[in-house]
Every structure is written in C-alpha cells, then in structure tokens.
C-alpha angles and dihedrals in degrees: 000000000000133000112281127238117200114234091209089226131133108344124202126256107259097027096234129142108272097175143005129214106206113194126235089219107067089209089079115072113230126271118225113191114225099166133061096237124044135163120215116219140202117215111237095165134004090256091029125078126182117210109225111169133006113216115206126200112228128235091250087061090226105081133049125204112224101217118202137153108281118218093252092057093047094045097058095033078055088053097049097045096053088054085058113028147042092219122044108230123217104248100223101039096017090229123162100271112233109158127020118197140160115259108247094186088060097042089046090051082039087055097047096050087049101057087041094054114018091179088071087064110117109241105256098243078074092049096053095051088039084054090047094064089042109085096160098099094153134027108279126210107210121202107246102192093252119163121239120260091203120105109232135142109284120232123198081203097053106057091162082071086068098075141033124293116223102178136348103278084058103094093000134065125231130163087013083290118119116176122233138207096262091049122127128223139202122218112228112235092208099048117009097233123133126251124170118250114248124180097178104064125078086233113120114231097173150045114259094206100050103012090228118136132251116179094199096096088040091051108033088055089056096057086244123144130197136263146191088255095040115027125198123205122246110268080234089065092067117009128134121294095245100057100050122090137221131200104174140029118271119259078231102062124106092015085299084286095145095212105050073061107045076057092054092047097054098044089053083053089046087051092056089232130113128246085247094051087052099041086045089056094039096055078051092060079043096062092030085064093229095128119077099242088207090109105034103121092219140102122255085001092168091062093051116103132159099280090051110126106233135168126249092261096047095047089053085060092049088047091048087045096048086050096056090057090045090057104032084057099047116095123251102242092062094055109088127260095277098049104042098053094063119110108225121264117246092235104037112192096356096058115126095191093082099062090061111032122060101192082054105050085051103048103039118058106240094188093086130093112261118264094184127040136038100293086072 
C-alpha cells in the first residue's frame, strides 16, 4: 500500500475518521479516511501522484465501494484512443499508458468476497457480455513513445531508430507487417520477449486456457528467429493440443493426491494401452462433447477443441481433467485390489482432507463427485 492522497471531495458530516488503510510496509504512515470520497494514490515522484483507485462511503455509513477501471472500459477507452492518437492516455490522470495489467490486491478482495458470499456473484449471462467488451486478456506493454537511450547513428531516413524497439517488426518489416508508435505489444510469459498485438490475423497470440501470451506461433508464421536483443519461445512452449505428447501423469491429476494416481496408472498398464493412447481417446470425447466441461479448470473452456493451441501448463490441466473422467467412468471391478475395495470420500474430489492426511488419501477414493459439502 502506497501513500494516500485525499481527493477534497465530499466530506462527511462530522468530519470524524470512518475507516482506516493500514500499510503492509511500516515505512508508510496509515491512512484514515475522513471523507466519503478518497482517492488512493501511488507515488511516482516526490512532487507526482497516480491515482489508482477512489473508496466511497456507503449510505449506510458502514461500507465503502473500491472504484477502479474495470477491463471493459479499458478496453474500449484503449480502442478509441488508438483510432485518434499515437500515444493511449490514462483516463483519470491523462498520462502517457505504458503497462496495462490486471490489479491483484482488488481481485483478491473480489475473491475473497466471493467465496464469502456466493449470492453476490453476477449471473453468468452478465459475465459473458461484461467479458465481450473486455479485449485485455493478457498484460500489454504499450509503446509510449519513449526515446532510446541507446546511442546509435541518426537517419533522417530511418525515423523508427528514433524510439525505442520493442520487437523485430518494429523498424523492420516482416510478413508485410511494420510496427508504429501507437502500437501496442504483448509481453510472452515463456520468454520475455515482445510481439505486437493483432487482432486481425488467425494467428493465435495467446493461450485460450489461461489467456497468457507466447510469441512462438506468431513468430515462427512470420519467418522471424530469434536473437540476444529480441528472444523468441521455444514452438514446444504453445502448440495444438493434438500434436503435443505426454509420458507421465500430470502432478496435477487427481487433485495431486499420488495414490488416486498410482490407481490410474495401474489400471492404463492393466489395459495394455499407453497414457498417450488414453489421454488421445479421451480429447476425442473432448471435441465429440460428450464430457460435461463444468469442471474443466480452464478459461473459455467451451471454446477449447483438439486443434486449440494451449501452453504446457495449461495442456497438463486438460490431461488431469480428461483422467478424472477416465477413472470416475471405469467400473469397479476393472480398478486393482487396492483401489476397488475403498469406500468413497464424502466429499470426493473437493475433499481437503487428502492433502494433509496420508492414511486418508490411501484408504478413501478421492476420484468421485462430492455427496457432502458445497461442492455438491
């Protein structure tokens, strides 16, 4: 928590403190909130403040509402700013935009009412129309215009060697694509490295599952390699589901509980098959629709098929989730001794229980839908 900055606006009636922030770092003094409307500021310079967030009190004088710019309205103010200008503006304090990011401290807050409160969930028909204005599904590094502070021969001819250059298609042209001032660049997860944003192309930028970004599909269709100055990720890193591979069962499987997949592995073995001949029938009941996708701890997991591109992370929870349902739909006479003979856990893959208790883990099967507990 950063140092506050009063907005001046609308104090309260009797002036007294309503609410206090208290810092995690003890070198910032606390900041009690006298007015029912503050705004809460970052320190940039010693004479510069960014307003980040603006805290209401409610009518019932109990409660505060945290304002902040939601992704939809970024996402359209970031649209129509491109149409009009070389540089995108920030909406409250009109600074130069350089990085745009999502705000842990207010989804975690969000999460934690959430979970404390379900009913407060919006219904999921808003969601999805809330989703559909929001087009930031990864952080953005926006070039800000900024000049290089590298020292290098000036041509009048070569006015990209002016400012910064964030990736290769910025001051060269490759694919018949040349990046401009006002151009806007995602940040890969796997190597680091730049590539622009381009939403008109088929050309998958990021993940589906986890709506991070990979710039080896991007690069790799423009006939670009990589360099020291401007890295590209392995193809390995994000490539469709059906061409990628698997030896072992994920960590991630059975809830990482060790002996639901012992079980699992054993029964593969007893089959005669291979994990990568289940796991390759199983993303063919995927694409088939004939699993229920409820489960599936991805994003946009209705849109996913066979031929989706995904990220290794994201392709080890598709292969857990496709061998739950590979176990939880085998008959119990065809898991092993030590695997039929368990009675089912109350509270089947939710159950907490498991991570913590070893005896447990072993003598309940854990690979069953919950018949107690809220996950019901």
């Amino acid at each position: 928590m950063e140092m506050g900055q009063s907005s001046g606006s609308k104090p309260s009636g009797d002036g007294v403190v309503w609410a206090k922030l208290i810092p995690m770092d003890s070198s910032y003094s606390e900041i009690e909130l006298k007015l029912n409307e503050t705004v809460i500021c970052s320190e940039v310079t010693s004479l510069e403040k960014q307003a980040w967030c603006k805290i209401t009190r409610g009518v019932d004088l109990v409660s505060a509402t945290i304002q902040n710019t939601s992704n939809g309205c970024f996402s359209e103010w970031l649209r129509r700013s491109q149409e009009k200008n070389s540089s995108v503006k920030c909406p409250e304090c009109r600074a130069v935009v350089q990085f745009v990011g999502k705000n842990p401290f207010l989804h975690n807050i969000e999460e934690n009412i959430l979970e404390a409160d379900p009913s407060l969930k919006r219904p999921s028909e808003d969601i999805k129309l809330i989703d559909s204005y929001a087009s930031i599904k990864s952080p953005l590094v926006l070039n800000s215009g900024k000049r290089s502070k590298r020292k290098r021969a000036h041509s009048p001819s070569d006015e990209a060697s002016r400012w910064e250059l964030p990736c290769r298609q910025c001051g060269t042209e490759f694919g018949g694509f040349q990046c401009n001032q006002s151009t806007v660049h995602l940040q890969c997860h796997a190597c680091g490295g730049m590539m622009p944003l381009r939403t008109n192309i088929n050309i998958p930028q990021q993940c589906i599952g986890c709506d991070r970004a990979f710039c080896a599909a991007y690069w790799h269709a423009q006939g670009v390699n990589g360099n020291d100055l401007h890295p590209i990720c392995s193809p390995e890193t994000f490539k469709p589901i059906t061409e990628r591979t698997i030896t072992r069962i994920p960590l991630l499987a059975h809830e990482r509980n060790r002996h639901e997949q012992e079980i699992t592995e054993i029964c593969i073995t007893k089959m005669g098959r291979s994990l990568q001949d289940v796991v390759s029938d199983w993303i063919l009941k995927l694409d088939n629709r004939e699993i229920d996708r409820t489960r599936m701890p991805l994003n946009h997991a209705e849109m996913i098929t066979a031929r989706t591109r995904c990220c290794s992370e994201c392709y080890d929870k598709i292969v857990s989730f496709l061998l739950y349902w590979f176990r939880v739909t085998m008959p119990k006479h065809c898991l092993p001794a030590e695997g039929s003979q368990r009675e089912d856990c109350w509270y089947g893959y939710a159950c907490r229980t498991q991570h913590h208790n070893e005896e447990h883990a072993r003598k309940r099967n854990h690979v069953c839908r919950p018949t107690r507990g809220s996950q019901m």
